[in-house]
mmCIF file as gemmi writes it, N, C-alpha and C atoms, coordinates in Angstrom:
data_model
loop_
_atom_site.group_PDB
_atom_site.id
_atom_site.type_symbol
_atom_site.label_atom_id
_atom_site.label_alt_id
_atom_site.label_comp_id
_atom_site.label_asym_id
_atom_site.label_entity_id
_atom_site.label_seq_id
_atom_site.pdbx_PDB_ins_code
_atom_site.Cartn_x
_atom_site.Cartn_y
_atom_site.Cartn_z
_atom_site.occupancy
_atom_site.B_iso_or_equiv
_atom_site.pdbx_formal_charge
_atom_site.auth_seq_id
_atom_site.auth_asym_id
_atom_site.pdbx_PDB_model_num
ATOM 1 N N . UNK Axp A 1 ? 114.342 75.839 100.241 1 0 ? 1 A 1
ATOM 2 C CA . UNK Axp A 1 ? 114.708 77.233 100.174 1 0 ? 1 A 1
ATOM 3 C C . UNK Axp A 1 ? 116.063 77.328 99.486 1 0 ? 1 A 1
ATOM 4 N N . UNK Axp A 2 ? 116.381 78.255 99.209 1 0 ? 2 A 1
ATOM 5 C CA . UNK Axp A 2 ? 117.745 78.667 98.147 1 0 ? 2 A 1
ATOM 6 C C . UNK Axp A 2 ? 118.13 80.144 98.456 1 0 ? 2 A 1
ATOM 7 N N . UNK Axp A 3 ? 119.275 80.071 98.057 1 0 ? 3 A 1
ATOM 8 C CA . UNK Axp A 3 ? 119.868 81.572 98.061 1 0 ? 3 A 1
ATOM 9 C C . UNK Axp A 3 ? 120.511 81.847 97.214 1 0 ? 3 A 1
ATOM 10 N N . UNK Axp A 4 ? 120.242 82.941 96.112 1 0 ? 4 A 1
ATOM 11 C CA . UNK Axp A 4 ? 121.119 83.431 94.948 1 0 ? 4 A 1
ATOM 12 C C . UNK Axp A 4 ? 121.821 84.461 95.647 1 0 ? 4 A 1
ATOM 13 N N . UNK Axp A 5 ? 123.141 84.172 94.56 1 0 ? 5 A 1
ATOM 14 C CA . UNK Axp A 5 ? 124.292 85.219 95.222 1 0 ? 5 A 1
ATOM 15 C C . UNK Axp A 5 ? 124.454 86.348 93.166 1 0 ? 5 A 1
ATOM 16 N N . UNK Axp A 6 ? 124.726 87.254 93.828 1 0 ? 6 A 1
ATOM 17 C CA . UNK Axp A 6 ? 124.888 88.168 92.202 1 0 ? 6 A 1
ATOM 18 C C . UNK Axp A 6 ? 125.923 88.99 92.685 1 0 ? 6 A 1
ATOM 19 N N . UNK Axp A 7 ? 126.451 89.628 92.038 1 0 ? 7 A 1
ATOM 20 C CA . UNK Axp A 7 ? 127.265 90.858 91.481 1 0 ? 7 A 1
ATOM 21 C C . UNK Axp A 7 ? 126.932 91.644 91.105 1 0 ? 7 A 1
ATOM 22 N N . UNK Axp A 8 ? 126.233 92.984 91.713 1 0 ? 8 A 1
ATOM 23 C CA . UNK Axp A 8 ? 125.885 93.779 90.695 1 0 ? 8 A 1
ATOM 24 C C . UNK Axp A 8 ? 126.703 95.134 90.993 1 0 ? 8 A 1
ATOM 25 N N . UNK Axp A 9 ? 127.294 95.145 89.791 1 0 ? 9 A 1
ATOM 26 C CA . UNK Axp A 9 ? 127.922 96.557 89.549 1 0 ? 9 A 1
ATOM 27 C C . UNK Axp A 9 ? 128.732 96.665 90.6 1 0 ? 9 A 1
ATOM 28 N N . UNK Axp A 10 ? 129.045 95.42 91.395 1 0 ? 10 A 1
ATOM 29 C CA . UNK Axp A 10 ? 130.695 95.399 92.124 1 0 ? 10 A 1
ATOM 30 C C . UNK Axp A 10 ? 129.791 95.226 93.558 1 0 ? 10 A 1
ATOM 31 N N . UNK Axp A 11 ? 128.527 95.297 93.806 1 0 ? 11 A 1
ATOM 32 C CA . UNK Axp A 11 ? 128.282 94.996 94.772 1 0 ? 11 A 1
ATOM 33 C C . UNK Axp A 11 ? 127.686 93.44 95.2 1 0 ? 11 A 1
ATOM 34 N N . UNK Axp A 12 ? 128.273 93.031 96.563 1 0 ? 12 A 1
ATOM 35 C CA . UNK Axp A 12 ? 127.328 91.855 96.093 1 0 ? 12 A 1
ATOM 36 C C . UNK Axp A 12 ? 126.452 91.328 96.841 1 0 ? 12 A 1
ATOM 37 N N . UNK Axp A 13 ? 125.318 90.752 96.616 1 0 ? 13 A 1
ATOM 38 C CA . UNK Axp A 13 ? 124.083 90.801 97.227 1 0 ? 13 A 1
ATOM 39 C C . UNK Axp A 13 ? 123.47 89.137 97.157 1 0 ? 13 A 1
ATOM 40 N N . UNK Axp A 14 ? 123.229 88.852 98.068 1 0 ? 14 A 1
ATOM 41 C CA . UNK Axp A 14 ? 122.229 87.401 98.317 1 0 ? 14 A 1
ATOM 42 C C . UNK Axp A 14 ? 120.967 87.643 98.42 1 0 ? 14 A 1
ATOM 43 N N . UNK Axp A 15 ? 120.227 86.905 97.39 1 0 ? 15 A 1
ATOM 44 C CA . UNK Axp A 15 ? 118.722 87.094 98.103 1 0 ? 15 A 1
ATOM 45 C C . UNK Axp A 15 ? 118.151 85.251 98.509 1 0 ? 15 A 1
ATOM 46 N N . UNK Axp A 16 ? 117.644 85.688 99.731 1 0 ? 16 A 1
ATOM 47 C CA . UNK Axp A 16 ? 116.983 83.806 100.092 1 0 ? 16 A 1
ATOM 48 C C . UNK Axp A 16 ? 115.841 83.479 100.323 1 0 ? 16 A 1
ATOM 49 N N . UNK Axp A 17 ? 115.21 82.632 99.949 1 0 ? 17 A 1
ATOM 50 C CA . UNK Axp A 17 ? 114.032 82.189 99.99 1 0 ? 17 A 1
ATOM 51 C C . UNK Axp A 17 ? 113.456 81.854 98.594 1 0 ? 17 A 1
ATOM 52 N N . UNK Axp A 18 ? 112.168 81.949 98.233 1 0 ? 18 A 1
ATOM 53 C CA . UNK Axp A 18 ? 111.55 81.497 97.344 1 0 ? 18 A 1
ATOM 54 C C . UNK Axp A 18 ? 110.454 82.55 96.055 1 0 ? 18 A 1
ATOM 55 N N . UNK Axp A 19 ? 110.08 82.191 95.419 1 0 ? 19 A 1
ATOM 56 C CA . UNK Axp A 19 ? 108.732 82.691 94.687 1 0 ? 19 A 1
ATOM 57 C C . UNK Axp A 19 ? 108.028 83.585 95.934 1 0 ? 19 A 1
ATOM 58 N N . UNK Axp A 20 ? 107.669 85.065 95.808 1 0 ? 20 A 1
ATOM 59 C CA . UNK Axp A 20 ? 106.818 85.605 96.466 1 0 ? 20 A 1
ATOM 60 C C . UNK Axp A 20 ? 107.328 85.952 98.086 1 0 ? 20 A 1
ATOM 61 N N . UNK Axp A 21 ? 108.44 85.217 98.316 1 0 ? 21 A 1
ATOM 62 C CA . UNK Axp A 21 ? 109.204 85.776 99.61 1 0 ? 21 A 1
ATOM 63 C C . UNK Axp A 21 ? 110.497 85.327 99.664 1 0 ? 21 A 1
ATOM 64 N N . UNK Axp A 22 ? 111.414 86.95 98.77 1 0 ? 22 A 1
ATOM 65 C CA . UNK Axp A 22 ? 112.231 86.633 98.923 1 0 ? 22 A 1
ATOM 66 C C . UNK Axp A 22 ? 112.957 87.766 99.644 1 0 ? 22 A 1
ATOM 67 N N . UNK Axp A 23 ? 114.214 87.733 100.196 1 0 ? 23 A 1
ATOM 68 C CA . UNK Axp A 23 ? 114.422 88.764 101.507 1 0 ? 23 A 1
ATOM 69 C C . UNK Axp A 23 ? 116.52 88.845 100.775 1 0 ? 23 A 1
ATOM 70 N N . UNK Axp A 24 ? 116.392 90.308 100.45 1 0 ? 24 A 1
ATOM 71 C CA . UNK Axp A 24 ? 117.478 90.34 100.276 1 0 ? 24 A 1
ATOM 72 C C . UNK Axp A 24 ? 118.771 90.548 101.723 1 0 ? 24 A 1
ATOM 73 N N . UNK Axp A 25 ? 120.189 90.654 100.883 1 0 ? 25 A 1
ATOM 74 C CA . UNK Axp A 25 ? 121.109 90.266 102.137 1 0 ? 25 A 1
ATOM 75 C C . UNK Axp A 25 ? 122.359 91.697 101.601 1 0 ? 25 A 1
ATOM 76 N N . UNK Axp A 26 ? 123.122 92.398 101.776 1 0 ? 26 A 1
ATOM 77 C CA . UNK Axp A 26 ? 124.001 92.358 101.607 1 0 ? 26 A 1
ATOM 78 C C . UNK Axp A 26 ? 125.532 91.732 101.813 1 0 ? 26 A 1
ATOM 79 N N . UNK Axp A 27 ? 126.569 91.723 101.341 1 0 ? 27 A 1
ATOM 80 C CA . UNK Axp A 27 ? 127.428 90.441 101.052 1 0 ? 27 A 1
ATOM 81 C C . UNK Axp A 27 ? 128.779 90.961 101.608 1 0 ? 27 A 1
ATOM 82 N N . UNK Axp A 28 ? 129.347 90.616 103.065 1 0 ? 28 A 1
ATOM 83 C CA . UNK Axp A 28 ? 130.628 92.056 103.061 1 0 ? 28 A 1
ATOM 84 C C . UNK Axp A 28 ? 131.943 90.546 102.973 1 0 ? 28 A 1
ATOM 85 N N . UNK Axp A 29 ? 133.445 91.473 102.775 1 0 ? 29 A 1
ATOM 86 C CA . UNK Axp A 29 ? 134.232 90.924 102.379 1 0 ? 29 A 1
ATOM 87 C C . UNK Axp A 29 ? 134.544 89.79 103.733 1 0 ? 29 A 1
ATOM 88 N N . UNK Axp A 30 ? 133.933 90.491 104.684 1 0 ? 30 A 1
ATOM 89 C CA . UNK Axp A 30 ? 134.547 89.003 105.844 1 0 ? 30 A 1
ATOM 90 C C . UNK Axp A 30 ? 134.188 88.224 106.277 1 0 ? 30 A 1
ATOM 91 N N . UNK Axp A 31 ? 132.918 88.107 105.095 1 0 ? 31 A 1
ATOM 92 C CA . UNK Axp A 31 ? 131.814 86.486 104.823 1 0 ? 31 A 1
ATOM 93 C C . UNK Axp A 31 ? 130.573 87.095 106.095 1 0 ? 31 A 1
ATOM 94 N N . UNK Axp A 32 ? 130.85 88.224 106.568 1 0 ? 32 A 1
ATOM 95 C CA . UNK Axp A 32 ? 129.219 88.663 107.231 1 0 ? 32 A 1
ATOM 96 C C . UNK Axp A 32 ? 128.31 89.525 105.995 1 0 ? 32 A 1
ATOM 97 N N . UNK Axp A 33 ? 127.133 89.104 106.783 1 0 ? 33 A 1
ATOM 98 C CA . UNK Axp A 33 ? 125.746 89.768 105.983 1 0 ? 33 A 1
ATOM 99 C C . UNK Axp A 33 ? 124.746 90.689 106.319 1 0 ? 33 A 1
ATOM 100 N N . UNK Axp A 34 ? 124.133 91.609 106.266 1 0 ? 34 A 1
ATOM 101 C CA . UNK Axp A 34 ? 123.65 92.671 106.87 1 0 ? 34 A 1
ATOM 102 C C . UNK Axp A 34 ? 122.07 92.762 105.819 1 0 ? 34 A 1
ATOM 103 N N . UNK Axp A 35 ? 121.287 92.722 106.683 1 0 ? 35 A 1
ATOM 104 C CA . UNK Axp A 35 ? 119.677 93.116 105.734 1 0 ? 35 A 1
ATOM 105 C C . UNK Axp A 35 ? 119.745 93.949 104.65 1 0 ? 35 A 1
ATOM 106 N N . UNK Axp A 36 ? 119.933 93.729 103.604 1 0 ? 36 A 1
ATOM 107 C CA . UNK Axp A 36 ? 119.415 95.017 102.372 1 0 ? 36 A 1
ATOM 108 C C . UNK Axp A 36 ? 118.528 95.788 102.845 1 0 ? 36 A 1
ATOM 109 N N . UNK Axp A 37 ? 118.707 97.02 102.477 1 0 ? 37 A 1
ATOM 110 C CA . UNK Axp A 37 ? 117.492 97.871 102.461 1 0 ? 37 A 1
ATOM 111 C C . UNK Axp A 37 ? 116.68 98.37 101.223 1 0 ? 37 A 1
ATOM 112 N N . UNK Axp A 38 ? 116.375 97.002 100.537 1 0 ? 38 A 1
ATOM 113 C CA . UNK Axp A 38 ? 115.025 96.821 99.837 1 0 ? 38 A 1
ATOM 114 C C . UNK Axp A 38 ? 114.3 96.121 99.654 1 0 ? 38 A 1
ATOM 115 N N . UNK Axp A 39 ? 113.341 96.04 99.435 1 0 ? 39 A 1
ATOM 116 C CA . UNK Axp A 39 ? 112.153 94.925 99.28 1 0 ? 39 A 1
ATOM 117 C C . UNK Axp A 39 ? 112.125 94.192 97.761 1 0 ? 39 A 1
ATOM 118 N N . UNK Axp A 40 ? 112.242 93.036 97.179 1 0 ? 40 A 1
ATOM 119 C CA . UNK Axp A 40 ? 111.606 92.241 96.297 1 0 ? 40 A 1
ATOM 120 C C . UNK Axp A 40 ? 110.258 92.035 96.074 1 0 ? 40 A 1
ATOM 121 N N . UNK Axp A 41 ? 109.832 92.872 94.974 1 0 ? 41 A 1
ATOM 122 C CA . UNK Axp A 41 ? 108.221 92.682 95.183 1 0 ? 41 A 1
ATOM 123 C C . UNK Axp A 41 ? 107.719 90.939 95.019 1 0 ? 41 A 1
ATOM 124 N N . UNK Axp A 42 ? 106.58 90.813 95.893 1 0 ? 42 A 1
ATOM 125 C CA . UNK Axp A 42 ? 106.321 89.209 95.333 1 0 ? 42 A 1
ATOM 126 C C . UNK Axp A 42 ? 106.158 89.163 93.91 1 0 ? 42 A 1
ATOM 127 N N . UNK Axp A 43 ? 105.546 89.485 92.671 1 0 ? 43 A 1
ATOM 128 C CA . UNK Axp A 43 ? 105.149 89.028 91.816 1 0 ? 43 A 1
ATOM 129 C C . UNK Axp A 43 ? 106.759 89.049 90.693 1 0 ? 43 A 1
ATOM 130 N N . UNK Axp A 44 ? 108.209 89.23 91.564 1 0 ? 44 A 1
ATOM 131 C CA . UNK Axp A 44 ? 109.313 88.927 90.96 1 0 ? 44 A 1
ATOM 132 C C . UNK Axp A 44 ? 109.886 87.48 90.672 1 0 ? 44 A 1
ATOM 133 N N . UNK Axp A 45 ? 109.698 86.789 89.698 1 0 ? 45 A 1
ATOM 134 C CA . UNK Axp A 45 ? 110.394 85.524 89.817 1 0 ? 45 A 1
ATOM 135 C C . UNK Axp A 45 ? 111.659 85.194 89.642 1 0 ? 45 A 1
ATOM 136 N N . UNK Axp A 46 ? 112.323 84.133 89.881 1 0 ? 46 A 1
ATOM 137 C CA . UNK Axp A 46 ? 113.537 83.36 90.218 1 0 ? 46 A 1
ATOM 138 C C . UNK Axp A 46 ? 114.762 84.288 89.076 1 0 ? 46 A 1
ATOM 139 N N . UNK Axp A 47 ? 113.774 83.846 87.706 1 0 ? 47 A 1
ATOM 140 C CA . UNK Axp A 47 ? 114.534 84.17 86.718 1 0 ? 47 A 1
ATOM 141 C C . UNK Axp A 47 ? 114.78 85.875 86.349 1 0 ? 47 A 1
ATOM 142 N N . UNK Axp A 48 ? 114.324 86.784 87.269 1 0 ? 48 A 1
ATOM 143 C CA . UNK Axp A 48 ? 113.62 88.386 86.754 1 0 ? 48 A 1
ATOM 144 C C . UNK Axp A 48 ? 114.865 89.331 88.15 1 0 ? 48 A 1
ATOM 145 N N . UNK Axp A 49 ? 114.953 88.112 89.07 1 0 ? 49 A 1
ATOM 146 C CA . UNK Axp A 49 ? 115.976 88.455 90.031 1 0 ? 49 A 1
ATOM 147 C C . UNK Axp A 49 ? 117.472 89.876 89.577 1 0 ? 49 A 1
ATOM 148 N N . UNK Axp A 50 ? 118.177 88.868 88.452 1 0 ? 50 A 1
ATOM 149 C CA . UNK Axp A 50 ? 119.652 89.965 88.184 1 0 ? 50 A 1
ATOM 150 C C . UNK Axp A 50 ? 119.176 91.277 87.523 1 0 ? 50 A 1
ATOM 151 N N . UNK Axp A 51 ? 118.211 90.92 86.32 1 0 ? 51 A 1
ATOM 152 C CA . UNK Axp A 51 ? 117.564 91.929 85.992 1 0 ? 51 A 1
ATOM 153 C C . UNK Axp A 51 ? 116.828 93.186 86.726 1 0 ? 51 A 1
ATOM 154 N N . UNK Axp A 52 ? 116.215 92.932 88.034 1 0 ? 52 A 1
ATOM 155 C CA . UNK Axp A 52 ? 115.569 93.679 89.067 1 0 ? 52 A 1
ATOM 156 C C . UNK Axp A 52 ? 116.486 94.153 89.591 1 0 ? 52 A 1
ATOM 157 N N . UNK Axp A 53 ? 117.577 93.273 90.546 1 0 ? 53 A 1
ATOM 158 C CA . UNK Axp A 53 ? 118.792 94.036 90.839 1 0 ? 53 A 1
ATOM 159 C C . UNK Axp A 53 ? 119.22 95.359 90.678 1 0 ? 53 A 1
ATOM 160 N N . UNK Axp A 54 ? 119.665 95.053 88.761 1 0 ? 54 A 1
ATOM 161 C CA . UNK Axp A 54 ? 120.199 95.841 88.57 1 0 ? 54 A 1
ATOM 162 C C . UNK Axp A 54 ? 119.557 97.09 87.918 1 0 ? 54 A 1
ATOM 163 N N . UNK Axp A 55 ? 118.192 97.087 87.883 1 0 ? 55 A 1
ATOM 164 C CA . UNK Axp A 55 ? 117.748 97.898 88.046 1 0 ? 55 A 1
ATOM 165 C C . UNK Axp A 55 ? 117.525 99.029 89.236 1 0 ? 55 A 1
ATOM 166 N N . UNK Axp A 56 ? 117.661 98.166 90.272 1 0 ? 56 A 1
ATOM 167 C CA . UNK Axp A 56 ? 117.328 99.002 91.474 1 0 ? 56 A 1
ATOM 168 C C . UNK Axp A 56 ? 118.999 99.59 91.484 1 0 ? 56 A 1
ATOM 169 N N . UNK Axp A 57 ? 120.001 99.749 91.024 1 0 ? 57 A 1
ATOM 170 C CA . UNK Axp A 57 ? 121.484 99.695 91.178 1 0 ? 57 A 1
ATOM 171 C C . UNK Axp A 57 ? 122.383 100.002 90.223 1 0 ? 57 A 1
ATOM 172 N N . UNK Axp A 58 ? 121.298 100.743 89.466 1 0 ? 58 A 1
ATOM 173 C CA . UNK Axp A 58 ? 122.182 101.008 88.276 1 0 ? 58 A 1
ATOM 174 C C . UNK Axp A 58 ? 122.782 102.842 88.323 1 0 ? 58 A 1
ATOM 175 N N . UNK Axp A 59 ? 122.704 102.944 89.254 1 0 ? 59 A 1
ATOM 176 C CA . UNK Axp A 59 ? 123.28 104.266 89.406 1 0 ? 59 A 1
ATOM 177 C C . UNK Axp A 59 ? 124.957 103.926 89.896 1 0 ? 59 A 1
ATOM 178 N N . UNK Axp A 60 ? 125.244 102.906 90.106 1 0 ? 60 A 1
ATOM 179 C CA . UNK Axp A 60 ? 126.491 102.422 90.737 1 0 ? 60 A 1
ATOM 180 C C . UNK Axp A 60 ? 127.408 102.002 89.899 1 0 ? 60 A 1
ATOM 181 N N . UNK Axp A 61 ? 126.784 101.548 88.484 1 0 ? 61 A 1
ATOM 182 C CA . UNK Axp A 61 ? 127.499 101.496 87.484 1 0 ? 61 A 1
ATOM 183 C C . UNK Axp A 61 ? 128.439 102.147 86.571 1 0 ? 61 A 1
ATOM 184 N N . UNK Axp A 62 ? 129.532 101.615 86.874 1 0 ? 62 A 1
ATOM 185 C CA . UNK Axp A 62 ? 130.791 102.457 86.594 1 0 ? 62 A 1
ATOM 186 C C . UNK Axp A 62 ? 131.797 101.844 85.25 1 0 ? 62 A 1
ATOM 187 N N . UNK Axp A 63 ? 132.13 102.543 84.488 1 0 ? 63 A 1
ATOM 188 C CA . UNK Axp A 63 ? 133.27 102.131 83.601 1 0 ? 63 A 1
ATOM 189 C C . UNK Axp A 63 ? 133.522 100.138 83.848 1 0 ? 63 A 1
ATOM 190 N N . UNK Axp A 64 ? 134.554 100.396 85.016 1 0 ? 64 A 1
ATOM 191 C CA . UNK Axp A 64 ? 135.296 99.077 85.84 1 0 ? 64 A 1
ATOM 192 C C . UNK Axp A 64 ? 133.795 98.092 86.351 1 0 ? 64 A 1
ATOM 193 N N . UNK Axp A 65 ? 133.2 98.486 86.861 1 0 ? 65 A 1
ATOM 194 C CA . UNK Axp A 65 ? 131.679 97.69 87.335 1 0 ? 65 A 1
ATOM 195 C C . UNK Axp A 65 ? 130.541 97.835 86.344 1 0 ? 65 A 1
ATOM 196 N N . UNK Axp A 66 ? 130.73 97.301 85.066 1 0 ? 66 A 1
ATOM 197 C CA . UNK Axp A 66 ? 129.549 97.479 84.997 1 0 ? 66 A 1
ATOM 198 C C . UNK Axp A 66 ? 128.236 96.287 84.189 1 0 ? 66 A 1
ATOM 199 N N . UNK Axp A 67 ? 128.962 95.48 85.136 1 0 ? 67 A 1
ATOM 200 C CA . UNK Axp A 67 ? 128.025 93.914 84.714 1 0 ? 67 A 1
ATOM 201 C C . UNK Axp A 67 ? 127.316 93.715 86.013 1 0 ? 67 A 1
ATOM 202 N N . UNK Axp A 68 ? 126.105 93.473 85.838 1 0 ? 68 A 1
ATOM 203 C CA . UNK Axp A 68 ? 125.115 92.987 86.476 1 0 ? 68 A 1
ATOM 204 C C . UNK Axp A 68 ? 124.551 91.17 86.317 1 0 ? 68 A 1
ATOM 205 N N . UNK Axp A 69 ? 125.887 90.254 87.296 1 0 ? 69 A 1
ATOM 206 C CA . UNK Axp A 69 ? 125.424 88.869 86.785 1 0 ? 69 A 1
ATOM 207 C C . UNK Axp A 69 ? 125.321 88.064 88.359 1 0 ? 69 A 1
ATOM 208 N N . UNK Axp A 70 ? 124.478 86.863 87.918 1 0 ? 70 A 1
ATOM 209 C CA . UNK Axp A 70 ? 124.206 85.661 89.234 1 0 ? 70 A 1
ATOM 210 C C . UNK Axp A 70 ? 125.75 85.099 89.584 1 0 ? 70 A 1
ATOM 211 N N . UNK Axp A 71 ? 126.149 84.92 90.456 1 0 ? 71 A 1
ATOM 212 C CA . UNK Axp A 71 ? 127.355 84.239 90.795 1 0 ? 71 A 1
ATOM 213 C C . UNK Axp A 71 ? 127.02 82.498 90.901 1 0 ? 71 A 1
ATOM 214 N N . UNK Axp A 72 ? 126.527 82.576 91.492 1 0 ? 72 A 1
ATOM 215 C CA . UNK Axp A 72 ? 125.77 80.846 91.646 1 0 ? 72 A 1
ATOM 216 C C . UNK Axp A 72 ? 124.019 80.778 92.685 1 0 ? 72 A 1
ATOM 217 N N . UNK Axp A 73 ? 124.046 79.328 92.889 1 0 ? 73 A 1
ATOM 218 C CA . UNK Axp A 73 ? 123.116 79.181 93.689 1 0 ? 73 A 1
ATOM 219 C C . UNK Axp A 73 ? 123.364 78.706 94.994 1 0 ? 73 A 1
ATOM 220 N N . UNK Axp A 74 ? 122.724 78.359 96.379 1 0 ? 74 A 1
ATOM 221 C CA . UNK Axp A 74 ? 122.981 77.588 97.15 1 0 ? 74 A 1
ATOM 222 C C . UNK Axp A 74 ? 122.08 77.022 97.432 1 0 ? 74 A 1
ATOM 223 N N . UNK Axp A 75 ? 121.797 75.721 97.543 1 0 ? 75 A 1
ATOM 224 C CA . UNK Axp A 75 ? 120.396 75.043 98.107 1 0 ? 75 A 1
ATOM 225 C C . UNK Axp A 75 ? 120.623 75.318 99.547 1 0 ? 75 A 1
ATOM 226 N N . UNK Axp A 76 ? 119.672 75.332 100.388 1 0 ? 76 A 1
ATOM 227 C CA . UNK Axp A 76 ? 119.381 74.98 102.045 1 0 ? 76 A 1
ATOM 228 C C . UNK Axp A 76 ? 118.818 74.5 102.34 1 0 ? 76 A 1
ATOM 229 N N . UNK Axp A 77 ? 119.171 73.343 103.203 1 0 ? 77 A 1
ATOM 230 C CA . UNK Axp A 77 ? 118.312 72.332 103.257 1 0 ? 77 A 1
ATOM 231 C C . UNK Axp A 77 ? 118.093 72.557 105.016 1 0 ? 77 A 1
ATOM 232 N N . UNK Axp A 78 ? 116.444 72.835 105.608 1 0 ? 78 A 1
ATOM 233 C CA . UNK Axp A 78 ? 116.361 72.942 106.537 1 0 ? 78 A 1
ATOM 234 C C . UNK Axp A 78 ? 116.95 71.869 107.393 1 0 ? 78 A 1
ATOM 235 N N . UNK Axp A 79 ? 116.815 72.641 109.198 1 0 ? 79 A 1
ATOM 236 C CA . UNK Axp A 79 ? 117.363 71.68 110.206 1 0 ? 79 A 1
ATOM 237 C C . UNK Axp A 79 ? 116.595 70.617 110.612 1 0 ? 79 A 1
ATOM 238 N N . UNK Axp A 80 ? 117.264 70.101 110.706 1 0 ? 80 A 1
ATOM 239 C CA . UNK Axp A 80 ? 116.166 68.506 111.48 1 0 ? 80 A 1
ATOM 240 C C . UNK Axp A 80 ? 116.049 68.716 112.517 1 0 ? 80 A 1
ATOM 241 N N . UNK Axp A 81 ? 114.688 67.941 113.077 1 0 ? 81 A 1
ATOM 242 C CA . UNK Axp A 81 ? 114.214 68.572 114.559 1 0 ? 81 A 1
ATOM 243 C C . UNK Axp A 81 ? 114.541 67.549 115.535 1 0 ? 81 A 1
């Protein structure tokens, strides 16, 4: 599993998981995270992610904000049992 982190338009957003289930996050400044309130359709892939974003978010786009990019990745590597 993985989690992309982006920037869009000054906001910033994690989504985690994989192909076909992925579950977005919002991103607050004191390293907590709160459920997005939107859905990733499954047939969105890995690479279609910043682009979708910022589609769903482009009303937020301002002068000062107005790049829509991936910040990095994180692998997760599940817990051992």
């Amino acid at each position: 599993m993985k989690e992309l982190r982006f920037n869009i338009f000054g906001k910033l957003i994690a989504v985690k998981g994989s192909y076909g289930a992925w579950q977005g996050y919002y991103l607050g400044a004191d390293g907590k995270r709160r459920p997005a309130d939107f859905i990733v359709p499954k047939d969105i892939e890995e690479s279609e992610l910043c682009e979708y974003l910022a589609d769903l978010y482009h009303e937020n786009a301002t002068p000062r904000n107005c790049d829509a990019k991936q910040l990095f990745e994180v692998k997760i590597r599940p817990l051992a049992d």
